[in-house]
C-alpha positions as CSV (number, residue, x, y, z in Angstrom):
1,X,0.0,0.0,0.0
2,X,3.2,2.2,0.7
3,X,4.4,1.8,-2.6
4,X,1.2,2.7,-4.7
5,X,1.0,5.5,-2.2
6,X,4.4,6.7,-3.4
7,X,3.8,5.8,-6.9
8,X,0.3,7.9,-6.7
9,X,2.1,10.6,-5.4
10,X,5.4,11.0,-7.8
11,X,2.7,10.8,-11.0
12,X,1.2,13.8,-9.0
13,X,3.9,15.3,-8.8
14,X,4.9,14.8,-12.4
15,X,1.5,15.9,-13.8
16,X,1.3,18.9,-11.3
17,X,4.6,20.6,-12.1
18,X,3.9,21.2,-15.9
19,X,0.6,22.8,-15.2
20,X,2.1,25.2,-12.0
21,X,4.9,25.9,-14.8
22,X,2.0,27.0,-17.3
23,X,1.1,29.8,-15.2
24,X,4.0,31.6,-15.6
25,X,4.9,30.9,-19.4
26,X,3.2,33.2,-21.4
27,X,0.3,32.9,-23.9
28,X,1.2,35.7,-26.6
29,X,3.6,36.0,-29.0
30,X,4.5,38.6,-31.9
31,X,6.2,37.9,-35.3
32,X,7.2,40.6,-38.0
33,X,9.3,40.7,-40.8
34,X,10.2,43.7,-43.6
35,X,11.5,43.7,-46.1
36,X,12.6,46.8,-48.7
37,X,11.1,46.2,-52.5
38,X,12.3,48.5,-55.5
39,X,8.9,49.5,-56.5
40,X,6.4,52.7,-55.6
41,X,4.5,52.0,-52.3
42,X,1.2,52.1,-54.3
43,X,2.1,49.5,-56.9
44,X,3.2,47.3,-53.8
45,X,0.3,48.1,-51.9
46,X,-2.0,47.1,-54.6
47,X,-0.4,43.7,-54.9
48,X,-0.3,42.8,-51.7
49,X,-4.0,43.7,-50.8
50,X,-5.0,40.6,-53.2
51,X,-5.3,37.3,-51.0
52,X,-4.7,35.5,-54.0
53,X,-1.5,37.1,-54.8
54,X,-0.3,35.4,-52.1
55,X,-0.3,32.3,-54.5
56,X,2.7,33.5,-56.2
57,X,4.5,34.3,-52.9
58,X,3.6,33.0,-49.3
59,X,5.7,29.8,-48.4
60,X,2.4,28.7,-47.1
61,X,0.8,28.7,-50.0
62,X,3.2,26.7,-51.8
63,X,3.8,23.9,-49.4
64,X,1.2,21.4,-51.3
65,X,0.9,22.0,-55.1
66,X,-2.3,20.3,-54.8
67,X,-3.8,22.1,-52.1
68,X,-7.7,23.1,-52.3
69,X,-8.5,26.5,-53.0
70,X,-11.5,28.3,-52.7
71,X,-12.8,31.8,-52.1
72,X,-16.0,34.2,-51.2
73,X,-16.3,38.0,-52.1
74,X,-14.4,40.4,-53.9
75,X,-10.5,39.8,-53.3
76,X,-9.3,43.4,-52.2
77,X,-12.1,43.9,-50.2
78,X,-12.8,43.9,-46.4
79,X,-14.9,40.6,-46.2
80,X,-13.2,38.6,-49.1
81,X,-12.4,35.2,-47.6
82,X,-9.6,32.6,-48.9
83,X,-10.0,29.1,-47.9
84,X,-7.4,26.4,-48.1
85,X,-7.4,22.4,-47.5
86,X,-4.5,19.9,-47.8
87,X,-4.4,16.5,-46.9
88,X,-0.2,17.5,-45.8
89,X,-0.5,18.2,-42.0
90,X,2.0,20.8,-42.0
91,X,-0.8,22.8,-44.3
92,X,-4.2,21.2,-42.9
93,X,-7.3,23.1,-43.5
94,X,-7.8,26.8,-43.3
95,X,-9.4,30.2,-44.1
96,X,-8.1,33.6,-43.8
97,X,-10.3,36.7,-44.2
98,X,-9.5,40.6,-44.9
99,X,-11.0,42.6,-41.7
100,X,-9.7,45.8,-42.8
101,X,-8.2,47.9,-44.9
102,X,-6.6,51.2,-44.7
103,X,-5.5,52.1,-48.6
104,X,-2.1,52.3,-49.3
105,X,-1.1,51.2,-45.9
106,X,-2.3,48.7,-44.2
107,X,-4.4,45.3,-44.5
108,X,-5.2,43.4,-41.8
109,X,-6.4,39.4,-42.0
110,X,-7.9,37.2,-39.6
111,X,-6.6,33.0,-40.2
112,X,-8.6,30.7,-38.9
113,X,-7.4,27.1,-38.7
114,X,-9.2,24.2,-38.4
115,X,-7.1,21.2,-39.1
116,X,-4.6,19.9,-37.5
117,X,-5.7,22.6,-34.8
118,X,-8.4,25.2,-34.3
119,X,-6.6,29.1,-33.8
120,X,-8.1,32.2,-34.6
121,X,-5.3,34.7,-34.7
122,X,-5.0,38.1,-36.7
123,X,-2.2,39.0,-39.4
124,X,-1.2,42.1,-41.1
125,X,0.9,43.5,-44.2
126,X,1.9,47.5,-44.1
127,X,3.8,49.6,-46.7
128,X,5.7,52.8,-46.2
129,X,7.2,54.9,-48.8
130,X,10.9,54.6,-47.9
131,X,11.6,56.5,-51.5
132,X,9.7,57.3,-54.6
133,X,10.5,53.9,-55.6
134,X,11.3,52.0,-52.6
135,X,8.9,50.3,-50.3
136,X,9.1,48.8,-47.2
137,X,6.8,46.1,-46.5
138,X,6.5,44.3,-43.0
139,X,4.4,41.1,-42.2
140,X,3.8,40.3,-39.0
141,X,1.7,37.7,-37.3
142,X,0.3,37.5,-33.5
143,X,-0.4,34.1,-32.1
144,X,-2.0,33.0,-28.9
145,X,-1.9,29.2,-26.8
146,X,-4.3,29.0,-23.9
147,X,-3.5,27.5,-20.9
148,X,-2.1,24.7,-20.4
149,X,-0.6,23.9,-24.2
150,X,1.1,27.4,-23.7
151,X,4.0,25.0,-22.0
152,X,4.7,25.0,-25.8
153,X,6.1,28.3,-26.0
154,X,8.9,27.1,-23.9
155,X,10.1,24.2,-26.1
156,X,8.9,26.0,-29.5
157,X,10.4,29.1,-31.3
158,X,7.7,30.9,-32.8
159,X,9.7,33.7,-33.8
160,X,12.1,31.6,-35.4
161,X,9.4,29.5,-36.9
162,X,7.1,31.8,-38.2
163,X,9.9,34.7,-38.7
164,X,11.8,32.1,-41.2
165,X,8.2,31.6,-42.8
166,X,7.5,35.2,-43.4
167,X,11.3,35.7,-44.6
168,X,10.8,33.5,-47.4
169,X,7.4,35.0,-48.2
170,X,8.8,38.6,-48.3
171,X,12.0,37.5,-50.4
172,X,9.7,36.0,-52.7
173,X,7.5,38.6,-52.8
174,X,10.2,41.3,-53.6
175,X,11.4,38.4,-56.3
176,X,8.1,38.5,-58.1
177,X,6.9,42.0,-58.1
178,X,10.7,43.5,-59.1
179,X,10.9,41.2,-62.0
180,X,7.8,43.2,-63.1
């Protein structure tokens, strides 16, 4: 009886000290990435503010060549919706949406994932005029783990993670639209 008492207690123990360890991890984190492109801020701007652009630039995007696409409203536009669905896990299934947009400077998305896990968490692109012909384009993404699966952040880099995602988008986007 000793023994299973002991035994009772150390799995206690070992279940216990993850959680208490939760409470002090934290549940937010913040990626951006810039990037300068040799193009006028509006050209970029206009670009960018098409979710299906993304096609030809998000790493994302490009994981599964024979990823599911589909889309609702006028790309652009606050309210225009693209979906996604891949049977790769590292893609899973997907929407993201354009909440707003402030012309010529800012659009900001919400993704919603579904598969392999259900997240809400907003996105954003800007653009500044760095010169007549020079913009500078950051992308940044805000995350959010509840409680206890926010042990995560301590094992998982999200800024390397998501920052080395959003590198390769930007490169590729500067790639495509200074080639125009």
């Amino acid at each position: 009886m000793k023994i299973l008492k002991t035994i009772l207690i150390a799995v206690g123990i070992l279940i216990a000290i993850p959680l208490i360890v939760s409470l002090f991890v934290k549940k937010d984190y913040e990626v951006e990435r810039e990037i300068t492109i040799n193009k006028p801020k509006e050209e970029v701007f206009d670009y960018v503010k098409l979710l299906k652009n993304q096609n030809n630039y998000s790493k994302w995007a490009t994981m599964d060549p024979d990823m599911k696409k589909t889309y609702r409203g006028t790309d652009g536009s606050v309210g225009f919706v693209s979906a996604w669905e891949s049977d790769n896990k590292d893609v899973g299934k997907g929407e993201q949406e354009i909440k707003k947009i402030t012309e010529g400077e800012r659009i900001d998305f919400e993704l919603r994932f579904f598969e392999p896990f259900e997240s809400t968490e907003p996105a954003y692109m800007t653009t500044e005029s760095v010169s007549e012909n020079q913009t500078k384009v950051r992308w940044g993404f805000n995350g959010h783990m509840d409680y206890p699966m926010n042990i995560m952040m301590l094992f998982m880099d999200f800024e390397k993670i998501i920052g080395d995602d959003l590198d390769t988008g930007l490169k590729n986007l500067k790639s495509v639209l200074e080639a125009k």
